[in-house]
C-alpha positions in Angstrom: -13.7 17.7 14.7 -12.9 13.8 14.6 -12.3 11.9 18.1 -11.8 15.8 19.8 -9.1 16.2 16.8 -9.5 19.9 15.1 -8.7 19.7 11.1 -8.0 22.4 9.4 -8.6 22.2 5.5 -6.3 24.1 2.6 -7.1 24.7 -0.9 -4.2 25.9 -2.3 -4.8 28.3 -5.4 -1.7 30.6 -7.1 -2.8 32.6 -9.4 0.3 31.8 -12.4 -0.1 28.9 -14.3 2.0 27.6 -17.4 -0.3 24.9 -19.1 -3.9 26.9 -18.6 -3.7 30.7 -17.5 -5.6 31.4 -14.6 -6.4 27.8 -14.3 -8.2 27.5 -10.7 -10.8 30.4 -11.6 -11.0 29.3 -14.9 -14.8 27.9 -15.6 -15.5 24.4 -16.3 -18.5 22.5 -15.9 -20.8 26.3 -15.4 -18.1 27.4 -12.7 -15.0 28.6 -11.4 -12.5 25.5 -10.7 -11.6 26.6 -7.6 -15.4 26.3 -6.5 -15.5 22.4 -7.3 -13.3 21.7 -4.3 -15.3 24.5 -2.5 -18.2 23.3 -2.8 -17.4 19.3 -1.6 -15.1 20.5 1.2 -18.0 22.9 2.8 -19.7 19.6 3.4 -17.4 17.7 5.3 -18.8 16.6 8.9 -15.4 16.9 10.1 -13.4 19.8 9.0 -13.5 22.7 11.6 -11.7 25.8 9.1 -11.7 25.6 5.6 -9.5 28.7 4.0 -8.0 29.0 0.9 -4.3 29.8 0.4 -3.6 32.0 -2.7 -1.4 35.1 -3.4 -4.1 36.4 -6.0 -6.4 38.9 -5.2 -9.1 37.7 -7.9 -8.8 34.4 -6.7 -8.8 35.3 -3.1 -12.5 37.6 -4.5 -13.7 34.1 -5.6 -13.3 32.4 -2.9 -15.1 35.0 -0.8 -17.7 34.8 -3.3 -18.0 30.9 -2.3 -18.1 31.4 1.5 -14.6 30.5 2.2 -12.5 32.5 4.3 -8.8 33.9 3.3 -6.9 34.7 5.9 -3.8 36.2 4.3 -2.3 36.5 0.7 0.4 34.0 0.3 3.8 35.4 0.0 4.9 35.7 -3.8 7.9 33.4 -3.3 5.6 30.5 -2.3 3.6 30.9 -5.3 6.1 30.0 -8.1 6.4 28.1 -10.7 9.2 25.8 -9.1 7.6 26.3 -5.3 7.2 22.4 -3.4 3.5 21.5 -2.9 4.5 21.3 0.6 5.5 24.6 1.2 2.0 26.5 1.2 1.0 23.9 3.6 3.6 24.7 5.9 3.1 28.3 5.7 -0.4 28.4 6.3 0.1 25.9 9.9 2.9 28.6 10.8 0.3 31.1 10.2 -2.5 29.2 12.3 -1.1 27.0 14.4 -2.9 24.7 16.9 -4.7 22.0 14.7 -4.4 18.4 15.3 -4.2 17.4 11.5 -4.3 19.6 8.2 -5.9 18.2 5.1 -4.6 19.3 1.4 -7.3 19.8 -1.5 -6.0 20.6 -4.9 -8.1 22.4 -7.0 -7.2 20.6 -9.7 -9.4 17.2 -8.8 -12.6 18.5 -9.3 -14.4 15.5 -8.8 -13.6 14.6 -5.2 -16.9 14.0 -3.5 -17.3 15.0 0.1 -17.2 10.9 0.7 -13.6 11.0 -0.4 -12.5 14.0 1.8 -14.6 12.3 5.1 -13.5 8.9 4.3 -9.6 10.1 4.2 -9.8 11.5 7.1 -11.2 8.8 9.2 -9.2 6.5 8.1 -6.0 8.3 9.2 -7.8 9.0 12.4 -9.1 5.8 13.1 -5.9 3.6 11.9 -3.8 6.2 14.1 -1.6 6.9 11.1 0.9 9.8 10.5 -0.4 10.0 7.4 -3.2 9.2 4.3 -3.3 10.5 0.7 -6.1 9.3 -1.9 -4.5 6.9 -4.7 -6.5 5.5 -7.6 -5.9 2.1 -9.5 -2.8 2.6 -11.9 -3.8 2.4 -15.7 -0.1 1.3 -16.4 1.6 -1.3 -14.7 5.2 -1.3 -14.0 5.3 -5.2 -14.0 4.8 -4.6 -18.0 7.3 -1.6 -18.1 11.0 -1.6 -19.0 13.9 0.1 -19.4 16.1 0.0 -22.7 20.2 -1.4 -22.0 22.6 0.6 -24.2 22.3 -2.3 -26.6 18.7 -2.5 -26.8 17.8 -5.4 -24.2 14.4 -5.4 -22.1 15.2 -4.3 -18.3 12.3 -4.3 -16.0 11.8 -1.4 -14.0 11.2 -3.0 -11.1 12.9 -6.0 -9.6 10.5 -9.3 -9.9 11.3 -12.8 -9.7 7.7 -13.8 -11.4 7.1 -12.9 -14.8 3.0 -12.3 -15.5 1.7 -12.7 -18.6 -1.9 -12.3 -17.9 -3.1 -9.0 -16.8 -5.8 -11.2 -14.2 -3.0 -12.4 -12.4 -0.6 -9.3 -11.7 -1.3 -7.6 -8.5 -3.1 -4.4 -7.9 -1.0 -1.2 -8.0 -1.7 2.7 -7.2 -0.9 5.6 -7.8 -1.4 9.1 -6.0 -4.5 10.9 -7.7 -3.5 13.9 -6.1 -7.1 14.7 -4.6 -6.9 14.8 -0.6 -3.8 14.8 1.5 -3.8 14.8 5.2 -1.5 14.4 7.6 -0.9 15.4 11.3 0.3 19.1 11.7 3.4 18.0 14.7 4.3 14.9 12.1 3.8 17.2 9.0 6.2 20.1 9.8 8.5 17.6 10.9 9.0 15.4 8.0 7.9 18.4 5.2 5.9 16.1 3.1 3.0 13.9 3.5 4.9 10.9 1.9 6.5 9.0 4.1 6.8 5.2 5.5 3.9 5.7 7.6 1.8 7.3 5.3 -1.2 4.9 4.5 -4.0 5.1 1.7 -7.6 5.9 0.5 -8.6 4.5 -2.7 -11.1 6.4 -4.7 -12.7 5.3 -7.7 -11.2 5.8 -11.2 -14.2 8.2 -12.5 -13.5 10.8 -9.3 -9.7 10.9 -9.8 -9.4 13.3 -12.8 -6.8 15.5 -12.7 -6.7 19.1 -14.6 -3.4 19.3 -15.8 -3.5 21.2 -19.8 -6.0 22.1 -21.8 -7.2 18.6 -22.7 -8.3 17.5 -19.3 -10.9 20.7 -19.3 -12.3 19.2 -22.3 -12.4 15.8 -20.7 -14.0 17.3 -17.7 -16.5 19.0 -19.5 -17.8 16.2 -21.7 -17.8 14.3 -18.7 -19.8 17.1 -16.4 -22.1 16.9 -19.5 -23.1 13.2 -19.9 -23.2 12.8 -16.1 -26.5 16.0 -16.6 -27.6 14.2 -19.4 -28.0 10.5 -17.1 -29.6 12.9 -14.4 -32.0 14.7 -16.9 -33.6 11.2 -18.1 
């Protein structure tokens, strides 16, 4: 608990996927996926139930296997291709209602530290907000991006009445990393999403924000799980 607030944590993990079959058991790094996430949530000082929402036997064994309980098998319909994010979240606080927030983990940012998950939470706690979702520094700016007219001309995607030629002077943006959501559960099932005006962030570092996606990110994550043993090892 946080400030007598109970937190329930879900890791959401169907068991189709497109761009890597049987992605959130497949092993990276000398285990499971799924387990990454496992094993960082387990230590949060302030999550009271950890469970993992799946519709996948195998991948309901593996979590087991990892000490985390699964309550129920999803339904099918909430585990398709086309299914909202939202919508396992939603299911799961229908199924176990009571919690004063609910915190998303995707299996699919492996390197969220336990720091990120317990420093999210406080600051939605703390800051009373609705809301808080992890973002990262944007690679790409939009102040350098454009759209193309119908007869070629330069159209800025977003409105600016400064131009920036220096990349030192245009200001910081973020985007979502996709690592922790949280929200409050009454605020949550009322809006059905965890993005709104109120939501706030929690910046984590560029090197924790990697997001498995295709087959190329496993083989970024790997050679990056490797160097960081090699550092440790000297």
């Amino acid at each position: 608990m946080i400030q007598g607030k109970s937190v329930l944590a879900i890791i959401p993990a169907r068991g189709g996927s497109k761009g890597i079959p049987r992605k959130n058991i497949r092993e990276v790094g000398g285990k499971p996926l799924l387990s990454w996430t496992i094993d960082e949530a387990k230590k949060s000082d302030f999550i009271d139930r950890l469970i993992v929402s799946t519709d996948d036997e195998e991948i309901a064994d593996v979590a087991r296997h990892n000490g985390v309980e699964v309550p129920f098998l999803r339904p099918k319909n909430l585990a398709m291709d086309d299914t909202p994010g939202i919508a396992p979240v939603l299911h799961a606080l229908e199924v176990l209602p009571g919690y004063d927030y609910v915190v998303l983990l995707q299996p699919t940012s492996p390197l969220r530290q336990v720091e990120d998950i317990d420093g999210c939470i406080e600051k939605c706690v703390i800051e009373q907000a609705k809301a808080c979702v992890s973002v990262t520094v944007a690679e790409k700016t939009p102040y350098w991006m454009y759209h193309l007219s119908e007869n070629g001309l330069l159209k800025s995607v977003i409105n600016i009445e400064k131009q920036f030629f220096r990349r030192q002077d245009i200001p910081p943006v973020f985007s979502l990393n996709g690592a922790v959501y949280m929200a409050d559960t009454n605020w949550l099932q009322k809006t059905q999403s965890f993005l709104e005006q109120e939501t706030v962030g929690y910046v984590m570092p560029k090197e924790r924000s990697i997001d498995i996606d295709n087959e190329m990110d496993i083989v970024f994550f790997e050679a990056l799980i490797s160097q960081m043993k090699n550092r440790l090892e000297r």
